[in-house]
N, C-alpha and C positions, 0 to 999 in steps of 0.2 A: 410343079410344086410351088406354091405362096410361100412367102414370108412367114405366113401367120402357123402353117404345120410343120413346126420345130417338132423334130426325132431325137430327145438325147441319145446321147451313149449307152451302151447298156450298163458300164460301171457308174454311170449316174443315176440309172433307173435303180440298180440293184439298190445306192447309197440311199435312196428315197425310200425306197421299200422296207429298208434298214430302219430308218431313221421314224417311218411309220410305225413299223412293228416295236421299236422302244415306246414312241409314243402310245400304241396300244396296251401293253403289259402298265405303264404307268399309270392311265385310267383303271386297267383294272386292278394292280394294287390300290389306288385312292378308293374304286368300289365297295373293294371288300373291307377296307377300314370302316368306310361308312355304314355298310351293314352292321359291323361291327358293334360301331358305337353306338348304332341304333336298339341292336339286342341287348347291350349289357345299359342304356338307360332306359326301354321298357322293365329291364329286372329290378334297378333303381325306382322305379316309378309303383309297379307293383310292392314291393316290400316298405316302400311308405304307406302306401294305401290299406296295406295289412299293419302295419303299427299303426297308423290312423284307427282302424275299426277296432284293433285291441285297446286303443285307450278310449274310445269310447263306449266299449262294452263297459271298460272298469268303471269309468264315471256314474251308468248305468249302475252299476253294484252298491257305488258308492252313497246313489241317488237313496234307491231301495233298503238298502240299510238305514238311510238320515229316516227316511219315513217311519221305517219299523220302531226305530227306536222313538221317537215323536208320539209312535201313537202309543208304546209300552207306558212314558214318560205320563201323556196324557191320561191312560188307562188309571197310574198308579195315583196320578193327583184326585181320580175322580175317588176310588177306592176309599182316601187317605181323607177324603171332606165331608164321606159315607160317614166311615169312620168316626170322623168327627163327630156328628149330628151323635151319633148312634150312642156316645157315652153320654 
């Protein structure tokens, strides 16, 4: 036997093994947080993107309506200069 092929004890080995298996469970609690927070800011991220498109439908509506009534407005001034001439 070398120098260099050190045998611990076996209550050394067990303590390593211990001390591995803590550090095991510990990544995988930190895992499962990070899933975590990765699911609940995809839902973050989707329910903005869905308020985004609802307010830019409404703006849309918004639009569509400015026009409609622009062109009633223009309709009515043509009508009203008919009108006019016509008395």
């Amino acid at each position: 036997m070398s120098v260099t092929d050190i045998i611990p004890d076996q209550k050394v080995k067990s303590a390593m093994n211990d001390i591995n298996a803590q550090r095991e469970q510990v990544a995988a609690s930190a895992r499962g947080e990070a899933e975590k927070i990765l699911v609940v800011k995809k839902a973050e991220a989707e329910a903005e993107s869905k308020k985004l498109a609802r307010r830019g439908y409404c703006d849309q509506r918004k639009a569509i309506i400015k026009g409609l009534e622009e062109s009633v407005e223009a309709v009515q001034t043509r009508v009203e200069r008919r009108q006019m001439r016509e008395t």
